[in-house]
mmCIF file of the C-alpha atoms, coordinates in Angstrom:
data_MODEL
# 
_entry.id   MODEL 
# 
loop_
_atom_site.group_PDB 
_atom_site.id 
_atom_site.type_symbol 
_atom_site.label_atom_id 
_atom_site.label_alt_id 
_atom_site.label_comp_id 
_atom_site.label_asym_id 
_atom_site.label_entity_id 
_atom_site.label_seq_id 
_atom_site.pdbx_PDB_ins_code 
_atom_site.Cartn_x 
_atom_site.Cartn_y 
_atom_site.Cartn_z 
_atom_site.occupancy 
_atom_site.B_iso_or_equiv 
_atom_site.pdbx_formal_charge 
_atom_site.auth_seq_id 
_atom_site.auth_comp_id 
_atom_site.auth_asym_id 
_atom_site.auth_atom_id 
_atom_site.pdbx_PDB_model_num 
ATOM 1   C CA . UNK A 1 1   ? -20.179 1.972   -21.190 1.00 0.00 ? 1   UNK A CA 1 
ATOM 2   C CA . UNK A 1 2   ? -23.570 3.354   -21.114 1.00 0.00 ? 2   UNK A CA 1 
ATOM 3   C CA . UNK A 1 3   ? -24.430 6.209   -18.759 1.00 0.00 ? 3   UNK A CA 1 
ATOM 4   C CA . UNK A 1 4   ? -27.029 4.086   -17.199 1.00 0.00 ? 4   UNK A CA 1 
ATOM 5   C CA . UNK A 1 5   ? -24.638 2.058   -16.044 1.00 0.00 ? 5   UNK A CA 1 
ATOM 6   C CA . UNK A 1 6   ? -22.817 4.648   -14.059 1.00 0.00 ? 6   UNK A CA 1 
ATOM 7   C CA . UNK A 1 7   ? -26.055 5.608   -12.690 1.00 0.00 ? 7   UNK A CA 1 
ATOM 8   C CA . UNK A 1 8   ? -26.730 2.008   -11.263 1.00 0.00 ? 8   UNK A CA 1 
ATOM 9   C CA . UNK A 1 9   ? -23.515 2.608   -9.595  1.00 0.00 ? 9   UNK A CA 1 
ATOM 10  C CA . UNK A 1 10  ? -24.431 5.861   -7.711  1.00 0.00 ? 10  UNK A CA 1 
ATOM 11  C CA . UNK A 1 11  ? -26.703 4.075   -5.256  1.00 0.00 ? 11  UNK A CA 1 
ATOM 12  C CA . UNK A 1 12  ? -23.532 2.635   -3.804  1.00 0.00 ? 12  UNK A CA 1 
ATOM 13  C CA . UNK A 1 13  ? -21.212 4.601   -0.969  1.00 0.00 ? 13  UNK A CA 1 
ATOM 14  C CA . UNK A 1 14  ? -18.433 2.970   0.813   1.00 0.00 ? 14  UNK A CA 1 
ATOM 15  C CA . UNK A 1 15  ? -16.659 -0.033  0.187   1.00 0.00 ? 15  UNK A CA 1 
ATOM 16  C CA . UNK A 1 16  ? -18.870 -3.031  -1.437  1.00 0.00 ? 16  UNK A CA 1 
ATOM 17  C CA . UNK A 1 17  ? -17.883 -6.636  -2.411  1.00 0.00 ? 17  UNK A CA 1 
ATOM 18  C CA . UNK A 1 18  ? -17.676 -8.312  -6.269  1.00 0.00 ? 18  UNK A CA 1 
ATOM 19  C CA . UNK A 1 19  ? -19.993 -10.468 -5.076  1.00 0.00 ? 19  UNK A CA 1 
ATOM 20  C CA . UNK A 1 20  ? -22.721 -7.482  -4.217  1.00 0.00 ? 20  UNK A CA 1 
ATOM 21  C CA . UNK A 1 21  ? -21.983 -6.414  -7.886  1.00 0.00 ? 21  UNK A CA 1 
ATOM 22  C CA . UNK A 1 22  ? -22.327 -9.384  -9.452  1.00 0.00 ? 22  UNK A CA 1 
ATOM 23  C CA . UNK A 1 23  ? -25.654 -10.282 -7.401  1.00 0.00 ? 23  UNK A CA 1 
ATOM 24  C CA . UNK A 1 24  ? -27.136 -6.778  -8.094  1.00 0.00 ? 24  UNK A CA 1 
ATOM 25  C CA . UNK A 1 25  ? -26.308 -7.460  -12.333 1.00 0.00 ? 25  UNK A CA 1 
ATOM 26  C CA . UNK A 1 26  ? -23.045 -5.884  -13.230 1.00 0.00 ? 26  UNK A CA 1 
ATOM 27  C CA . UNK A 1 27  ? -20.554 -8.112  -15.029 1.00 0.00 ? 27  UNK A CA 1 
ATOM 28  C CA . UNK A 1 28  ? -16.714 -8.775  -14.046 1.00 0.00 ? 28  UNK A CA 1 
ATOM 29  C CA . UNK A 1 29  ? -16.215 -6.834  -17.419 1.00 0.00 ? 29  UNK A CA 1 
ATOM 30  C CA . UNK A 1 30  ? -17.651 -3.520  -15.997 1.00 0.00 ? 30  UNK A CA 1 
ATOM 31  C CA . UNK A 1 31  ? -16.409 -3.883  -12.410 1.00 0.00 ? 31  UNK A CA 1 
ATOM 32  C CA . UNK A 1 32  ? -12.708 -3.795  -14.249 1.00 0.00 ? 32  UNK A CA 1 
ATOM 33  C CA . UNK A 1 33  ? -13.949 -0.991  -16.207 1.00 0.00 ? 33  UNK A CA 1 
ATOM 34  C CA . UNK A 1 34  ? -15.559 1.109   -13.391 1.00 0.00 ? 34  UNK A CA 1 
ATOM 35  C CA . UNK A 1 35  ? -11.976 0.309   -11.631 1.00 0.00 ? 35  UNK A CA 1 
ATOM 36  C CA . UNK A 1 36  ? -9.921  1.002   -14.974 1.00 0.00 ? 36  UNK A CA 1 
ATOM 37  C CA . UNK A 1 37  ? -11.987 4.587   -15.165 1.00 0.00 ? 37  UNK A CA 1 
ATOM 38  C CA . UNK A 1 38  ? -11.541 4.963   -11.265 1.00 0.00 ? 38  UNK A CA 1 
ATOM 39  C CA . UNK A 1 39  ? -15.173 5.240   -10.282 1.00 0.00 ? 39  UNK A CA 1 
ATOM 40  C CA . UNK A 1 40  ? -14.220 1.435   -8.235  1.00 0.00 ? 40  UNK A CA 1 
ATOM 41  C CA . UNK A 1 41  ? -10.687 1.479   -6.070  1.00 0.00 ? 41  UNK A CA 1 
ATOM 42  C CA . UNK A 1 42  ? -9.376  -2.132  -5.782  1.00 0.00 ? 42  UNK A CA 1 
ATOM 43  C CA . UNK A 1 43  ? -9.189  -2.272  -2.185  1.00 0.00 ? 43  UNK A CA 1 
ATOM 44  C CA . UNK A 1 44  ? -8.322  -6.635  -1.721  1.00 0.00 ? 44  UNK A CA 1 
ATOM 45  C CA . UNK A 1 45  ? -9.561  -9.633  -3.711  1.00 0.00 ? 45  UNK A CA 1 
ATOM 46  C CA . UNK A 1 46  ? -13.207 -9.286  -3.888  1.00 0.00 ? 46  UNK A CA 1 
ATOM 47  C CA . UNK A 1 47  ? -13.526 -5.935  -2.481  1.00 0.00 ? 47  UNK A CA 1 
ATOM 48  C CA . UNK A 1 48  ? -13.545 -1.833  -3.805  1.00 0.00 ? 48  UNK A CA 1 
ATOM 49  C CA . UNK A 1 49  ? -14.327 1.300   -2.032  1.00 0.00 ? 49  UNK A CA 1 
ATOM 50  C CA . UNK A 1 50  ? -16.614 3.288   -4.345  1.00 0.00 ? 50  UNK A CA 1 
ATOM 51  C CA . UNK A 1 51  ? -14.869 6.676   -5.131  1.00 0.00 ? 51  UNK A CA 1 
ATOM 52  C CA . UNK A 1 52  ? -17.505 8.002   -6.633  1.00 0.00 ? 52  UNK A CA 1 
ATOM 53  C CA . UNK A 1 53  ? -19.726 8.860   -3.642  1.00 0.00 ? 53  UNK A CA 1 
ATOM 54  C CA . UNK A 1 54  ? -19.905 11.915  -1.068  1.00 0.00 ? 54  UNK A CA 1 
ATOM 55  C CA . UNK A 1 55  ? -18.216 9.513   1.304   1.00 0.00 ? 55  UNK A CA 1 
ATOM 56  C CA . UNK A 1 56  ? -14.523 10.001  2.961   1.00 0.00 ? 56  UNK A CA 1 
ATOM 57  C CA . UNK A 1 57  ? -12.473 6.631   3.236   1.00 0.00 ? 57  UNK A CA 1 
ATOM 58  C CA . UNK A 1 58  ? -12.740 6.613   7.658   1.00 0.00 ? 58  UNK A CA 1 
ATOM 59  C CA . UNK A 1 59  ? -10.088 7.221   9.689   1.00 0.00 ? 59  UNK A CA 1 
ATOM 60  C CA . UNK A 1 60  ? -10.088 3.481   10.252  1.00 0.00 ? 60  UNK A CA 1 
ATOM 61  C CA . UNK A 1 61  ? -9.511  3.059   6.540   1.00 0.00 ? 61  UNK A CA 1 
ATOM 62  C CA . UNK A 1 62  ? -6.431  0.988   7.173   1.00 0.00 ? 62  UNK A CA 1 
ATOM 63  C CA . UNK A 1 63  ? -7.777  -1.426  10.118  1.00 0.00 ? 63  UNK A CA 1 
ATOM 64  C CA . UNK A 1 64  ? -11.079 -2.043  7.418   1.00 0.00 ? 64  UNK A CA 1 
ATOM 65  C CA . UNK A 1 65  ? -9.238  -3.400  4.728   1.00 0.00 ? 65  UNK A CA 1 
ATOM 66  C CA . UNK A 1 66  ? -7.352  -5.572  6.582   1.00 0.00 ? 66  UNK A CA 1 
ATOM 67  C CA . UNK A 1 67  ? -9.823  -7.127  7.508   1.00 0.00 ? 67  UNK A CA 1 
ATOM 68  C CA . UNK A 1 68  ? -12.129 -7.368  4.394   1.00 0.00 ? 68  UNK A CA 1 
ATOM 69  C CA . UNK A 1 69  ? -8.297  -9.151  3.059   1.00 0.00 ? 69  UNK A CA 1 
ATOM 70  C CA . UNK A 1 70  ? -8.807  -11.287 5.749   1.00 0.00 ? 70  UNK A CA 1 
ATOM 71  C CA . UNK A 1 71  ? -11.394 -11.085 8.093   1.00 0.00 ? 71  UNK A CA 1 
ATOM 72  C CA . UNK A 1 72  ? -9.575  -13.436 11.450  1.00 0.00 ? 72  UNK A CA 1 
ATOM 73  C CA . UNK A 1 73  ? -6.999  -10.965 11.403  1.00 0.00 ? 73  UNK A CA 1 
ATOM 74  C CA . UNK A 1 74  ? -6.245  -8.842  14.561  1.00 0.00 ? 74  UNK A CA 1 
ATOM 75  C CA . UNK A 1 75  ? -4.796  -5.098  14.676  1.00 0.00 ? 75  UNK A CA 1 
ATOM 76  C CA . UNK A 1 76  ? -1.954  -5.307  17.135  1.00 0.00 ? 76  UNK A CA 1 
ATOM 77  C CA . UNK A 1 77  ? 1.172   -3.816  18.830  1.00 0.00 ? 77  UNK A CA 1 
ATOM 78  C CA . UNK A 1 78  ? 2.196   -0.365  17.990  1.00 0.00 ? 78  UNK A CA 1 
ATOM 79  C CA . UNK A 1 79  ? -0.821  -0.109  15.415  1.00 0.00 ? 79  UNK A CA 1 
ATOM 80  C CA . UNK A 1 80  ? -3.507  -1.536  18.104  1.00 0.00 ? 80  UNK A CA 1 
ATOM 81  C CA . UNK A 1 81  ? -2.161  1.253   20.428  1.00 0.00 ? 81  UNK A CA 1 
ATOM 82  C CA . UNK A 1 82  ? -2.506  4.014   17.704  1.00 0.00 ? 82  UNK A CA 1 
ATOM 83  C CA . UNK A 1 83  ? -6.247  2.886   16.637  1.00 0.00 ? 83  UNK A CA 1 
ATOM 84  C CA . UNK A 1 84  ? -6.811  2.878   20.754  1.00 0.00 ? 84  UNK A CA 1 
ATOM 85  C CA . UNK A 1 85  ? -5.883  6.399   21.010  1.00 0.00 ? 85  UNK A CA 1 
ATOM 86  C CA . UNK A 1 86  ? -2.735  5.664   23.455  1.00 0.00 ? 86  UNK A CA 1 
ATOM 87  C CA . UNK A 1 87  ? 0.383   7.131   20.649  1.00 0.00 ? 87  UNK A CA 1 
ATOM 88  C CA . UNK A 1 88  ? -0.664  10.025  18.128  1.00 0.00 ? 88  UNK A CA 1 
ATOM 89  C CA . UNK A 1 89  ? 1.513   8.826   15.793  1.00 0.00 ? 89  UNK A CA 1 
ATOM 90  C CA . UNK A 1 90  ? 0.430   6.629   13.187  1.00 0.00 ? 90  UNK A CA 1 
ATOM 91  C CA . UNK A 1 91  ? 3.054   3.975   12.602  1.00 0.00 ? 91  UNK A CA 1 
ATOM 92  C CA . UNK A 1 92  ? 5.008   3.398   9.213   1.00 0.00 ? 92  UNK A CA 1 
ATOM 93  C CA . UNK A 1 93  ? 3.666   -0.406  8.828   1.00 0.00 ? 93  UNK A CA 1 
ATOM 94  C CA . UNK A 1 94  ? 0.579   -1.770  10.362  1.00 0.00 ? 94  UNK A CA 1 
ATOM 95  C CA . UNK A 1 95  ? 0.923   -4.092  12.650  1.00 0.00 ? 95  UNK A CA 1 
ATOM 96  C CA . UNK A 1 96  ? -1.347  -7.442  12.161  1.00 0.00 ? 96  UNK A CA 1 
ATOM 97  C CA . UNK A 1 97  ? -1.531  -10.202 13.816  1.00 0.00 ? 97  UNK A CA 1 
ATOM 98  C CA . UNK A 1 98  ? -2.905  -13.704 13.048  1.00 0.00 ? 98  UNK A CA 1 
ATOM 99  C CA . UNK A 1 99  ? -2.903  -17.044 14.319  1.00 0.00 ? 99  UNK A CA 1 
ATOM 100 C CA . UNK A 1 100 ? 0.210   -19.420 12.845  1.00 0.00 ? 100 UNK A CA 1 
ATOM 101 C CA . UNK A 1 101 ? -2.646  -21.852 10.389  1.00 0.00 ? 101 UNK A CA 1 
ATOM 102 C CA . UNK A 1 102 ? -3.665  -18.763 9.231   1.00 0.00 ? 102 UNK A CA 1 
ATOM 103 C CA . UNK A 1 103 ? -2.237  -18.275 5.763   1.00 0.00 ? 103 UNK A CA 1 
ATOM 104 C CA . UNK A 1 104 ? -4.777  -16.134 3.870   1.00 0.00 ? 104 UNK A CA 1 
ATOM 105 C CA . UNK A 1 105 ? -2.958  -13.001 1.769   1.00 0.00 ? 105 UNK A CA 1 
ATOM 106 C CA . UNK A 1 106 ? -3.113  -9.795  3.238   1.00 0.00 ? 106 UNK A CA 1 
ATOM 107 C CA . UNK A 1 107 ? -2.684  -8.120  -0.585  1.00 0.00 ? 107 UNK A CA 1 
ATOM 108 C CA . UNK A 1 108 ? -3.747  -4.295  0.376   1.00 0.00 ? 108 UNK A CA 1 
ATOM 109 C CA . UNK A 1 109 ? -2.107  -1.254  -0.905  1.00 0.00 ? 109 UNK A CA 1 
ATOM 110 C CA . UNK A 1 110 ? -0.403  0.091   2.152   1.00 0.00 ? 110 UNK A CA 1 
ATOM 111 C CA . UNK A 1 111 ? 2.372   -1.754  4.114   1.00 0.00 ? 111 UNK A CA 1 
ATOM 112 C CA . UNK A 1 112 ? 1.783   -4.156  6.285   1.00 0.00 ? 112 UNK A CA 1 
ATOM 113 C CA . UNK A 1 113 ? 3.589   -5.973  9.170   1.00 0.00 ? 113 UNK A CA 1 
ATOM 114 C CA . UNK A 1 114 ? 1.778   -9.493  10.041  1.00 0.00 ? 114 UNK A CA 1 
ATOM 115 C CA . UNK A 1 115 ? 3.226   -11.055 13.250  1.00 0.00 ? 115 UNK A CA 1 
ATOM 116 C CA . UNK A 1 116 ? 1.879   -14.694 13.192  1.00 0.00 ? 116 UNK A CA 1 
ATOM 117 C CA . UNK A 1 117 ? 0.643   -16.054 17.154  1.00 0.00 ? 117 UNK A CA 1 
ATOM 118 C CA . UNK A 1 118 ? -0.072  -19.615 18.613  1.00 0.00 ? 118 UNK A CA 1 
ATOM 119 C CA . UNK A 1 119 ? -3.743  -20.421 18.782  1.00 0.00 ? 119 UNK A CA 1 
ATOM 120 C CA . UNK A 1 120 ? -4.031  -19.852 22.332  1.00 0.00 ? 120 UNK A CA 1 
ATOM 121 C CA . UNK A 1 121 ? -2.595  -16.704 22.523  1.00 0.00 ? 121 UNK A CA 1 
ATOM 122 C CA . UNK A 1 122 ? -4.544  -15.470 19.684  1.00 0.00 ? 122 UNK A CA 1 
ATOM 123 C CA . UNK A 1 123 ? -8.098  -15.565 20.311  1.00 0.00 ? 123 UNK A CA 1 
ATOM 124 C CA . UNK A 1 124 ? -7.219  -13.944 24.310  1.00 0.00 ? 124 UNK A CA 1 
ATOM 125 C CA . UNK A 1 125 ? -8.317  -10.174 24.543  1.00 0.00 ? 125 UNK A CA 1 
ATOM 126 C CA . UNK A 1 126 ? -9.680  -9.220  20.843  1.00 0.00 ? 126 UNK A CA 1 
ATOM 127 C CA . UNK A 1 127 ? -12.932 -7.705  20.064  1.00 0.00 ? 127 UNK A CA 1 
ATOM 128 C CA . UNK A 1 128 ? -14.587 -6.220  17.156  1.00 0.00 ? 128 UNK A CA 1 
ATOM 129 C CA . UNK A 1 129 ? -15.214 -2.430  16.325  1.00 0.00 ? 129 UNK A CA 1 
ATOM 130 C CA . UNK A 1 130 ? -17.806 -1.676  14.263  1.00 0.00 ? 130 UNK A CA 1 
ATOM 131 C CA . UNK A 1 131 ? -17.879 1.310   12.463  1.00 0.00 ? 131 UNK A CA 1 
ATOM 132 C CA . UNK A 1 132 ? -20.330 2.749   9.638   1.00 0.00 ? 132 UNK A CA 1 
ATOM 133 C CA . UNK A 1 133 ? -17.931 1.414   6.725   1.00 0.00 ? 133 UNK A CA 1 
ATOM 134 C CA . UNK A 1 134 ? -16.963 -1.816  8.014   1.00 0.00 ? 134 UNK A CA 1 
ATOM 135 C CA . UNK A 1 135 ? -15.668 -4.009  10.807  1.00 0.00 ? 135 UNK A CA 1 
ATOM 136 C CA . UNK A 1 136 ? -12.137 -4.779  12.624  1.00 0.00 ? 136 UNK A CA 1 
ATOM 137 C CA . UNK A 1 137 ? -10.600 -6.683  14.914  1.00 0.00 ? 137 UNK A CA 1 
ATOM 138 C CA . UNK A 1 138 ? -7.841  -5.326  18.043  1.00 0.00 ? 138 UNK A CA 1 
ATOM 139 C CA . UNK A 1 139 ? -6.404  -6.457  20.971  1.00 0.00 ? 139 UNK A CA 1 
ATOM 140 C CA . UNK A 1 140 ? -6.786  -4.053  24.186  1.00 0.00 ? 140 UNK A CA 1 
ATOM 141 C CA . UNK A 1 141 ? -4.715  -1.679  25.121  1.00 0.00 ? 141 UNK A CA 1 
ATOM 142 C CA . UNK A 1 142 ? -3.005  -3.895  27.816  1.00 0.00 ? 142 UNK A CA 1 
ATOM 143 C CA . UNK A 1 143 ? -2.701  -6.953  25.824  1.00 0.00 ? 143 UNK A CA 1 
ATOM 144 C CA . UNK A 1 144 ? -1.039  -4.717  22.962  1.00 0.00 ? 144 UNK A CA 1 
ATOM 145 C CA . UNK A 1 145 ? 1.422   -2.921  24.890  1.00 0.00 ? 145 UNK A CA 1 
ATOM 146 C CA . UNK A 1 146 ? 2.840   -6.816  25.909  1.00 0.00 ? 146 UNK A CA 1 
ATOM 147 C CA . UNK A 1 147 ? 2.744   -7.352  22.352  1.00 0.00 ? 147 UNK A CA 1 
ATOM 148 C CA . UNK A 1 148 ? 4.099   -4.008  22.103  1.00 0.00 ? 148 UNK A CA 1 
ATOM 149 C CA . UNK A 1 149 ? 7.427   -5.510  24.300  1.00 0.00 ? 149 UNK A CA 1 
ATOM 150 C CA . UNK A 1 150 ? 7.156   -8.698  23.276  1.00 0.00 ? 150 UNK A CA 1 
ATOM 151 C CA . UNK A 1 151 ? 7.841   -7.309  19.605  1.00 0.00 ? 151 UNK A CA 1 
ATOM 152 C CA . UNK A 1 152 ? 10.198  -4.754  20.257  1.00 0.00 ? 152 UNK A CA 1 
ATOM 153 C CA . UNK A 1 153 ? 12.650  -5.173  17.695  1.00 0.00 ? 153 UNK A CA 1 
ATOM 154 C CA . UNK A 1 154 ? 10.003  -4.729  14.948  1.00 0.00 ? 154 UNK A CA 1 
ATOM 155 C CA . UNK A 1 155 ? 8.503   -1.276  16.426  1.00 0.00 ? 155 UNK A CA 1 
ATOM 156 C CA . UNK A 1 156 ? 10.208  2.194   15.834  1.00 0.00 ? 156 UNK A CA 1 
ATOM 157 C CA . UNK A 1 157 ? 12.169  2.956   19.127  1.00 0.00 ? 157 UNK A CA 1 
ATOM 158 C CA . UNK A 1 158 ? 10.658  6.347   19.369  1.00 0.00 ? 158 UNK A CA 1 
ATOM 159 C CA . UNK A 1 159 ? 7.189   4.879   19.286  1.00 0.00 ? 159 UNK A CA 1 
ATOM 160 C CA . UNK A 1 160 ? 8.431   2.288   21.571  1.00 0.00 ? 160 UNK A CA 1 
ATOM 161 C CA . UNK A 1 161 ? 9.513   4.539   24.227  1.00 0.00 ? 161 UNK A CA 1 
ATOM 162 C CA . UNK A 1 162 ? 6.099   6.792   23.811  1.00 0.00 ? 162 UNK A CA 1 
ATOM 163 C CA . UNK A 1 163 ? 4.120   3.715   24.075  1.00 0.00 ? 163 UNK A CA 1 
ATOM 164 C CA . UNK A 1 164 ? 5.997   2.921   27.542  1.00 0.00 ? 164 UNK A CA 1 
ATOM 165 C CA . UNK A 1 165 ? 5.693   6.099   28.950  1.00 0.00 ? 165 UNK A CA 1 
ATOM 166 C CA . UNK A 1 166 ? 2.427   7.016   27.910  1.00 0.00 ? 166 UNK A CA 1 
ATOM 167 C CA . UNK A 1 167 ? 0.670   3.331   29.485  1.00 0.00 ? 167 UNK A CA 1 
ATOM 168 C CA . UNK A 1 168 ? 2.704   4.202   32.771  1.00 0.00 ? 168 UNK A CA 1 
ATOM 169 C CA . UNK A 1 169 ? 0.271   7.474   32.650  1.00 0.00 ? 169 UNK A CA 1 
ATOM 170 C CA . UNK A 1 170 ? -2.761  5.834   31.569  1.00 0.00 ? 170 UNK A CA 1 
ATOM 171 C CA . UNK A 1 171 ? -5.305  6.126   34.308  1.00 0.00 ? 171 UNK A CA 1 
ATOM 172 C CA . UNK A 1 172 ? -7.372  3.024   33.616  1.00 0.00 ? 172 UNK A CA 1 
ATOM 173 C CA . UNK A 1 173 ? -4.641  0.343   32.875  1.00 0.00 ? 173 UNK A CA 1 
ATOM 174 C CA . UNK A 1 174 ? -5.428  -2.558  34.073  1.00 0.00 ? 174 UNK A CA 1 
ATOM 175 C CA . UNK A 1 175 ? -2.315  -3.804  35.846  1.00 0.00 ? 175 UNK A CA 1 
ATOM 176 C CA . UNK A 1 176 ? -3.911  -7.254  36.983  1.00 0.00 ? 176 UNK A CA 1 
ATOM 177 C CA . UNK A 1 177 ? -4.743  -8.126  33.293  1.00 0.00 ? 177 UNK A CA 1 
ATOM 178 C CA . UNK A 1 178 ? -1.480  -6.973  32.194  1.00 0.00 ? 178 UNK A CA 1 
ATOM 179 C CA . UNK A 1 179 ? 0.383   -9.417  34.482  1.00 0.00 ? 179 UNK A CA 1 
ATOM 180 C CA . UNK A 1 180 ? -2.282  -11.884 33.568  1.00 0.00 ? 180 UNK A CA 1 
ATOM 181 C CA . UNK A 1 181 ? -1.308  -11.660 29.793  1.00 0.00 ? 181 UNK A CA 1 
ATOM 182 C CA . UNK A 1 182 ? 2.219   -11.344 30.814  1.00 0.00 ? 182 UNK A CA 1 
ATOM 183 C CA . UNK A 1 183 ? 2.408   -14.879 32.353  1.00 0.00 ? 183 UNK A CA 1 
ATOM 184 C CA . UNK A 1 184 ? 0.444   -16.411 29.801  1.00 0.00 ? 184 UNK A CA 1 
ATOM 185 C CA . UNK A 1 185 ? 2.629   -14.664 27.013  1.00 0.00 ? 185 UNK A CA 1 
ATOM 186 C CA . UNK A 1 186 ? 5.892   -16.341 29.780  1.00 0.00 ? 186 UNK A CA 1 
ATOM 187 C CA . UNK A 1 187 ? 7.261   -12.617 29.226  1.00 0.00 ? 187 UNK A CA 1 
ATOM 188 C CA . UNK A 1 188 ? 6.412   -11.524 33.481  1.00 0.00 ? 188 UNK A CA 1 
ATOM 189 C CA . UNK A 1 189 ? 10.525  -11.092 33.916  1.00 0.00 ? 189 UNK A CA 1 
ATOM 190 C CA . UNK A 1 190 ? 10.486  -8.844  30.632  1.00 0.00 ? 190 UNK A CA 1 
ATOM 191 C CA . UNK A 1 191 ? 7.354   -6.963  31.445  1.00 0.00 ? 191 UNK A CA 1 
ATOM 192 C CA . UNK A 1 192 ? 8.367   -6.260  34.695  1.00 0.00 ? 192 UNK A CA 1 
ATOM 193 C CA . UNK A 1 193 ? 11.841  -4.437  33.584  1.00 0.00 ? 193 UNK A CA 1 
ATOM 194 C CA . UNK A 1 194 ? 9.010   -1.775  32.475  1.00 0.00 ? 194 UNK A CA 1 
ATOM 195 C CA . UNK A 1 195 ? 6.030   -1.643  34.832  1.00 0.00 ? 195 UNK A CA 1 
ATOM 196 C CA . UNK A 1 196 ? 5.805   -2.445  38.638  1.00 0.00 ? 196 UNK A CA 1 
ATOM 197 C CA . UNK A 1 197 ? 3.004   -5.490  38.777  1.00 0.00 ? 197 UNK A CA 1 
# 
């Protein structure tokens, strides 16, 4: 490929979308190339992160692509408590949830666990993060630690037990929203074999 080419590619940084490169006059035959010569990583369908830039993937690398696979989808559980700084440990799998209609792929390159939720407990207590490289969806830290119990048997028992002890510590839990979720989730019995509400 010409060298021009590659230089049209330089004003990029981050992750971009085919549809960017298409608009901005690259063909599908040189996106596979850059990706084939590794100046494009194949992130999800319709998305790279340009490795060929002063840019660092973020730290958030993980709760990004998700997302750009499929943008409804919610960090959760053990991996929503990571992200929100309650466990230092970054779990094995990450932890996804989405509603139960939603049946987009979640093809990324690192493993994922998707837990699938009824519409009404789906959209309650997510919000969006927006970072320099890209956007994500979590729950908050009280609604995740129910998920947290809720989903026990999928989440490593040491991070389990860390996750329990360290919300008992947490200064600004918010009790009343945790029983709140807790009897909307019809898990207040279960929750309260952990926490005093």
């Amino acid at each position: 490929m010409r060298e021009k080419t590659y230089e049209k590619l330089e004003k990029y940084a981050g992750y971009i979308g085919t549809e960017q490169l298409l608009k901005d006059g690259f063909t599908n035959r040189q996106i596979a190339c850059f990706v084939e010569e590794q100046f494009l990583e194949r992130i999800c369908h319709g998305y790279y992160w340009v490795t060929k830039s002063p840019c660092e993937k973020p730290e958030a690398y993980k709760a990004i692509e998700v997302c750009l696979s499929d943008p409804r989808a919610v960090i959760c559980a053990d991996s929503a408590c990571f992200y929100l700084g309650l466990i230092k440990e970054e779990p094995g799998k990450l932890s996804v949830a989405t509603s139960r209609n939603d049946r987009s792929g979640i093809r990324v390159t690192f493993p994922v666990k998707r837990h699938y939720f009824s519409q009404s407990d789906f959209f309650q207590s997510s919000r969006k993060i927006t970072l320099d490289f890209g956007d994500y969806n979590i729950f908050d830290i009280d609604r995740s630690v129910c998920d947290c119990i809720r989903l026990k048997k999928d989440i490593d028992a040491g991070i389990f037990e860390q996750i329990i002890d360290n919300y008992r510590n947490l200064e600004h839990r918010q009790e009343k929203r945790m029983r709140e979720y807790a009897r909307r989730l019809r898990m207040l019995t279960e929750i309260k074999r952990y926490f005093e509400l």
